[in-house]
C-alpha positions as CSV (number, residue, x, y, z in Angstrom):
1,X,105.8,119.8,105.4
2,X,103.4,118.9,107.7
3,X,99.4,119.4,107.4
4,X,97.2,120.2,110.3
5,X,93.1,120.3,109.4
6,X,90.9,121.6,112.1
7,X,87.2,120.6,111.7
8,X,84.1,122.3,113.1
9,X,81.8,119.7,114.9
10,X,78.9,119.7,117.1
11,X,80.2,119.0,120.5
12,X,79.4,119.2,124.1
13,X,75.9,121.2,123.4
14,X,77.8,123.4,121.3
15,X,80.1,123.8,118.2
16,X,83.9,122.9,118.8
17,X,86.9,122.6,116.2
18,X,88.6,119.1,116.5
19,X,92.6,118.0,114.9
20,X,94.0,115.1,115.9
21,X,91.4,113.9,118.7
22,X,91.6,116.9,120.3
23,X,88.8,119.0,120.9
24,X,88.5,122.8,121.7
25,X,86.5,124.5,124.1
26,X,82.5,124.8,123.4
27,X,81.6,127.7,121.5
28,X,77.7,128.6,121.3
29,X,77.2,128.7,117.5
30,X,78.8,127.4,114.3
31,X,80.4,130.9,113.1
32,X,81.7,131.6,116.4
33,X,83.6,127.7,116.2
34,X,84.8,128.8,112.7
35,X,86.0,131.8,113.5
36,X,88.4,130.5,116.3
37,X,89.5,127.5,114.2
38,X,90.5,129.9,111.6
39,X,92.5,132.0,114.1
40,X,94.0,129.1,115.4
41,X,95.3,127.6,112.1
42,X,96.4,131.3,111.2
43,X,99.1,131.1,114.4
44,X,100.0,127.5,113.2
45,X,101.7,129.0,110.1
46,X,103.2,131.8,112.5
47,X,107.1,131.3,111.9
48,X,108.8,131.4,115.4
49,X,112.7,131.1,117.1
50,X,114.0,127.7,116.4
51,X,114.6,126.5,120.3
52,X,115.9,123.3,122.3
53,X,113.5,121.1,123.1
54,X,113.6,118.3,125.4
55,X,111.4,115.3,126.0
56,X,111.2,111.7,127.4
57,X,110.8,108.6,124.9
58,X,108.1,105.6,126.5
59,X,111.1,103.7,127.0
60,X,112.4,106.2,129.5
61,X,115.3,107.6,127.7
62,X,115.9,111.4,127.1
63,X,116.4,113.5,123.7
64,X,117.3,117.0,123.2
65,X,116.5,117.9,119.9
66,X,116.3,121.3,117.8
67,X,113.0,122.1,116.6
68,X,113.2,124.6,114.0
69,X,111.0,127.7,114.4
70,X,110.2,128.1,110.8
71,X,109.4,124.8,109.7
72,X,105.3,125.3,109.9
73,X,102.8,123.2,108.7
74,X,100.2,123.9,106.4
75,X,96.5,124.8,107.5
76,X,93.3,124.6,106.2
77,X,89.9,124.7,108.1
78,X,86.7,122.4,107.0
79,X,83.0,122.6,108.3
C-alpha cells in the first residue's frame, strides 16, 4: 500500500502543505495550512469506482490500465 505524507511549510509569505514537490495554495497561518492538509489526506483514503484509465508512456506508446478504486494509500500529516 502506498503512503502519501503531506507536510506543513512556510511558503510563499504564508503556510502551504507540500507531498511529493508539490505545493498547495498559500494559506495565511499555520492552523489554517493544517487544517486543509488534513482534509486533503482524509479524501486520499476515500475508497472510489475502480475506472479505465488511460495514459501515454515518454516513449510515446499508449496503456489502458485499470486503477482500482479501493486501493488507497495511507495518510498521515506532519508540521
Amino acid at each position: 500500500m502506498a503512503h502519501v505524507t503531506y507536510r506543513i511549510v512556510e511558503h510563499d509569505g504564508g503556510w502551504a502543505y507540500t507531498s511529493g514537490g508539490t505545493y498547495s495554495e498559500t494559506f495565511a497561518t499555520h492552523d489554517d495550512a493544517k487544517a486543509a492538509a488534513v482534509r486533503v489526506a482524509r479524501e486520499q483514503r476515500v475508497p472510489d469506482e475502480t475506472a479505465a484509465i488511460e495514459y501515454e508512456t515518454a516513449d510515446g506508446k499508449w496503456v489502458t490500465e485499470s486503477a482500482d478504486g479501493h486501493d488507497r494509500p495511507s495518510t498521515d500529516v506532519e508540521g
